[in-house]
N, C-alpha and C positions, 0 to 999 in steps of 0.2 A: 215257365212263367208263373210266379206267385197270384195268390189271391188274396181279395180281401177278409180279413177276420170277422168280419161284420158281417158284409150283404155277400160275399163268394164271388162279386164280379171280378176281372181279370186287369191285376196290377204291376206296373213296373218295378222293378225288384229296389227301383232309386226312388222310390213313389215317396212320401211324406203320409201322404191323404191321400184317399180313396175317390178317385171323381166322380162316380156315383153317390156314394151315402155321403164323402165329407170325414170317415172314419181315419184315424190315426193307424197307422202298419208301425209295426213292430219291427224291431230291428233297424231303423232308421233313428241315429242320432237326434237326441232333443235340442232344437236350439238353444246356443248359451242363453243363459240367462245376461250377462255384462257384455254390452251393445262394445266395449273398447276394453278388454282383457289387455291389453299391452300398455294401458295408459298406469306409469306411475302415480304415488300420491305428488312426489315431487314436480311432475311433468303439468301434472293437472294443478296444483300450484301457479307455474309459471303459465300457463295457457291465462289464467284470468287476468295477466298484465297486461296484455298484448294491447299495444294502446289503437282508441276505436272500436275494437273488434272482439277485446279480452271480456267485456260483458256476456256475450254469448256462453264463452267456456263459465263462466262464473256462474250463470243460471243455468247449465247442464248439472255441474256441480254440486249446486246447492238443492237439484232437484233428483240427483242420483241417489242410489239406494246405496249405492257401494261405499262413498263417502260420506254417509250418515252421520258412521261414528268418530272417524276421524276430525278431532276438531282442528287442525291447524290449517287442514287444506281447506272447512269451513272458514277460518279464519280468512285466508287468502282471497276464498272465493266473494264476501263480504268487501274487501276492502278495497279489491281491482273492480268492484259494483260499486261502490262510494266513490270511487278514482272517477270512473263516468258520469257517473250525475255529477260530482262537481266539474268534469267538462262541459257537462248541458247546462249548469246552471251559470256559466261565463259565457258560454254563447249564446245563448235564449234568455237572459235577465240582467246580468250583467254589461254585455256589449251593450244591446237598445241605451240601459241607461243614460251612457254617454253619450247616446249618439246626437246629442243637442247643444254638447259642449263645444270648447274650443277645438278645433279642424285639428286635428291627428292625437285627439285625447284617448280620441274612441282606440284606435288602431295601437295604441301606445300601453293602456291600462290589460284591454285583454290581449294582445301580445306578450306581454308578460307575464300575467296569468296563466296564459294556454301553457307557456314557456314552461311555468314552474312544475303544471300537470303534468307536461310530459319527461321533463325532467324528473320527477316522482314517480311514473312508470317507468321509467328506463333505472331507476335505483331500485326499484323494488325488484325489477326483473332479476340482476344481480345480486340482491340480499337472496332471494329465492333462491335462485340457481345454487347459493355457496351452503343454503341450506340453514342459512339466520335467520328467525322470527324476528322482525321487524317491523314495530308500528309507528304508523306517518301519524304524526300531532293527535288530530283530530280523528281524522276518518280509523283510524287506529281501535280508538277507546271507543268510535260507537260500533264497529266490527269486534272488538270483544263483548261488547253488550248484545248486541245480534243474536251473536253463537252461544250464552250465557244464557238468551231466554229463550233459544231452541231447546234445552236439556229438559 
């Protein structure tokens, strides 16, 4: 049975840290540093589309170290983030609007709204996958701005 290099008390040979002092043993593998070593840039790409839920991968993304430098998958991770906020800003501002209008204006305006966000995640996902940079109208040009005043 090993000991510790520190204080000498008596350590398992698969120990990390010493439970007495807290010291580091030797011979025992450092954790990776990259939390997801198997995640592509491409993969991590299409993670930010994922509609509803593609924000999360897009702020892992944007706050990862690994994809710093890669600007395209910043790009990605920006614009499936702009994808969502303009779903909150159809459900939280735009729906109410209506809702004082004529009876199925409301249900009718962001219905087809939501419609066309989520037909614009489900085209991005596809441009993605096939491995085409491409930018949706708007949310496009301020996702290259984004990433242009991160440099």
């Amino acid at each position: 049975m090993p000991y510790c290099n520190q204080c000498g008390t008596k350590v398992a040979a698969t120990d990390a840290y010493c439970a007495a002092c807290g010291g580091r043993q030797p011979g025992v593998p450092k954790p990776s540093a990259d939390p997801l070593p198997w995640l592509t840039s491409r993969n991590a790409a299409l993670l930010c589309y994922i509609p509803l839920v593609g924000w999360i991968a897009a702020i892992v993304v944007l706050a990862s170290h690994r994809f710093k430098e890669e600007r395209n998958v910043r790009f990605h991770a920006f614009q499936g983030l702009y994808l969502f906020v303009a779903w909150l800003i159809v459900d939280w501002f735009v729906s109410p609007f209506f809702q004082f209008g004529p009876h199925g204006t409301r249900a009718a305006v962001t219905g087809l709204l939501k419609a066309g966000l989520f037909v614009a995640w489900i085209v991005m996902i596809v441009k993605t996958s096939q491995n085409e940079h491409f930018r949706l109208p708007i949310l496009g040009e301020l996702a290259d701005r984004s990433v242009s005043e991160q440099r």
